[in-house]
N, C-alpha and C positions, 0 to 999 in steps of 0.2 A: 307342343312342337319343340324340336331342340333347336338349341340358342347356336348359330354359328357363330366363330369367332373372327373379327372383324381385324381385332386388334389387338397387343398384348392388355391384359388385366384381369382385374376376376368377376365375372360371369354368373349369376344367380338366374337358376330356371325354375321357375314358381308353380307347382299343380295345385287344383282344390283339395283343400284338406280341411280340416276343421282345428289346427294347429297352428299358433301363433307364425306369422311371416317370419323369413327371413334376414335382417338386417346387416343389410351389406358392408364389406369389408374397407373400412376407410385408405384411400390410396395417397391423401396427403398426410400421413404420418411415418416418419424415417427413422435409424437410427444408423449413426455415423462412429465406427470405433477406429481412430487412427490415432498419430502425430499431429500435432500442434503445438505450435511456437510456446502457448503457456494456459495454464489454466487446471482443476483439480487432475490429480492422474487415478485411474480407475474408478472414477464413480460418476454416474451419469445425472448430465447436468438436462433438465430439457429446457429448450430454447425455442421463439416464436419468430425471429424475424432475424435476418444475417446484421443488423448493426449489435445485438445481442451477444453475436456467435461473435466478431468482434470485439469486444470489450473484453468477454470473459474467456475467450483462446487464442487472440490473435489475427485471426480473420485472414488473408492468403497470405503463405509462405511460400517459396519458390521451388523448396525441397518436402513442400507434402503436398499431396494428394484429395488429403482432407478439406482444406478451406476452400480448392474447387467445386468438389462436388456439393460441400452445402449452399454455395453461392450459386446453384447452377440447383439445385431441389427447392429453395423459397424463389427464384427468378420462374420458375417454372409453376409458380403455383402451390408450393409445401407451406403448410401452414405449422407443422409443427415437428420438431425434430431432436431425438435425444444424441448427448454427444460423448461420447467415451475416448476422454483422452491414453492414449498408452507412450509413456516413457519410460523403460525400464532401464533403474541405475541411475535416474535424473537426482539433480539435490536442487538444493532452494541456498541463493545468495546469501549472506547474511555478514553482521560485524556487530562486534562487541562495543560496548559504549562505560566507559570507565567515569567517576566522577573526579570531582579536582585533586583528590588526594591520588589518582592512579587506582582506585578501586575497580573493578571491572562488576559493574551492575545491572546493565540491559543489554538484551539482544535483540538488533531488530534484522529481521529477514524478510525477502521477498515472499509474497503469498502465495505463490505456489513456484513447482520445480523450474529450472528451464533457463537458459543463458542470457534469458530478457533481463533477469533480476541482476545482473553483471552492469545492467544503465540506471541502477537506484542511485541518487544521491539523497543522505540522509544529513539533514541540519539540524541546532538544536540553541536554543536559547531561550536566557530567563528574559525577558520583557515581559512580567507578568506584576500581578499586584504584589503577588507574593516571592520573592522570586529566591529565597533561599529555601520552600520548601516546593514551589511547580516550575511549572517550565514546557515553553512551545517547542510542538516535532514538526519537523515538514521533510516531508519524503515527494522528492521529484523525480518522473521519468524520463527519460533521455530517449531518442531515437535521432539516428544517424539522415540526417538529409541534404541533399546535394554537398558529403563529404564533408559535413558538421555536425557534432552531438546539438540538439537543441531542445529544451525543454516540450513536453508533450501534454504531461498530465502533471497535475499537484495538488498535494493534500496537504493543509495546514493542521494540526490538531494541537488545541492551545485548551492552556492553563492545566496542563498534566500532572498529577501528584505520583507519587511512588509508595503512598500507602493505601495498602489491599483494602481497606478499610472505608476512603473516599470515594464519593459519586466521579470519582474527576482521577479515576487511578488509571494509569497509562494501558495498564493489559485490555480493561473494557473499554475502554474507548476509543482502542484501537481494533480493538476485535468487530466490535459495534461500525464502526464509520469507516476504516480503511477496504479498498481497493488494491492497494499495491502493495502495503509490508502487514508482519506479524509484529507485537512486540511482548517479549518475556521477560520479568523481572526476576536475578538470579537469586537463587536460593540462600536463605541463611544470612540474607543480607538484610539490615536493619534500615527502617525508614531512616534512623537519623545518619545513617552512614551515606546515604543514597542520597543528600540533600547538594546540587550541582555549587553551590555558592556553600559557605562556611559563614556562622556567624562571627560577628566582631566580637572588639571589647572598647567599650568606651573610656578613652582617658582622659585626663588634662593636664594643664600644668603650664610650664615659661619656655617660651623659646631662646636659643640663644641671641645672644643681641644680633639684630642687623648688623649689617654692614655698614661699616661708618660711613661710604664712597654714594651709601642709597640718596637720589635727588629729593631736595624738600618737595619741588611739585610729583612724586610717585605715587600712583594713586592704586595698582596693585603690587603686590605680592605675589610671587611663585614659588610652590611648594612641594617637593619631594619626600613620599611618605613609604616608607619600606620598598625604595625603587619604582614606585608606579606613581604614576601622574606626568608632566608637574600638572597639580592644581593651579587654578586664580585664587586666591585672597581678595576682597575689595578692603 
């Protein structure tokens, strides 16, 4: 007997046969190709739940279309949804990271295209064991609230080396662990050039005399060494 249609969707009318059944056409599965705030452009990401769609596009923007309607297909019951972002002409943030001698040696960029990458702030310092030849990255995201930037998300990635060569080389373990930037080590560029501190050299030898005017009870010294300090002496 034919199947009236009640409602939109699709419809399966089943006779005797001796031929495998039917198996109906899944109606929680979508696919979403628009604008979004950020996330890959032209290749489709699938995603299972809108904090997903979230993280990895942005989640509602006020000038698309898009983060509505997938909020309104998983609210509804979608359990699974692929999502194709389209920005055509977009670029990805980025800035050059030079070492102490004014080298220009890394680049680190937003991870994908889109004007979100415009709220990176990237820091960088040796507090490390080693710290003339690694060095900690932290890439924090900024988002505007109640008429203030204030930090969102952050990524610390420590004890970074700039040789290809180490388990601990900045390209993989930024590729590996980040969310928010890229980072690429420029070309041609030699580990020992790339090291953010400079080694010393150690000397010795006499100072000139104190000051005659210095009190017998003075119990430090201050010490001015190639313009940086002063140090203490005890």
């Amino acid at each position: 007997m034919p199947t009236s249609p009640t409602y939109p969707g699709v419809y399966i009318e089943e006779v005797p046969s001796g031929v495998r059944t039917i198996t109906g056409v899944s109606t929680s599965v979508a696919a979403f190709v628009g604008y979004t705030p950020r996330g890959p452009v032209d290749k489709a990401v699938k995603v299972f739940d809108f904090g997903t769609f979230e993280r990895e596009f942005g989640g509602i923007a006020s000038n698309s279309e898009t983060g509505y309607a997938v909020q309104q297909f998983f609210l509804n019951g979608g359990a699974e949804a692929w999502i194709v972002r389209v920005a055509s002409g977009a670029a990805r943030a980025s800035i050059t990271l030079g070492n102490a001698t004014g080298v220009k040696v890394l680049t680190v960029a937003a991870l994908s295209e889109g004007v979100w990458g415009n709220n990176l702030r990237i820091d960088v310092d040796y507090d490390t064991a080693s710290p003339t030849s690694t060095f900690n990255l932290t890439a924090t995201e900024l988002a505007l609230q109640n008429g203030t930037l204030v930090p969102v998300r952050t990524e610390v990635h420590r004890n970074l080396s700039m040789d290809s060569s180490s388990p601990s080389y900045v390209e993989g373990v930024v590729k590996a662990a980040s969310k928010l930037i890229t980072a690429t080590r420029h070309a041609g560029v030699t580990p020992a050039v790339l090291n953010g501190l400079a080694g010393g050299t150690s000397l010795s030898g006499d100072l000139d005399p104190l000051p005659a005017g210095l009190g017998a009870d003075a119990r430090f010294v201050s010490v001015t060494v190639n313009g940086d300090g002063p140090y203490e002496v005890a």
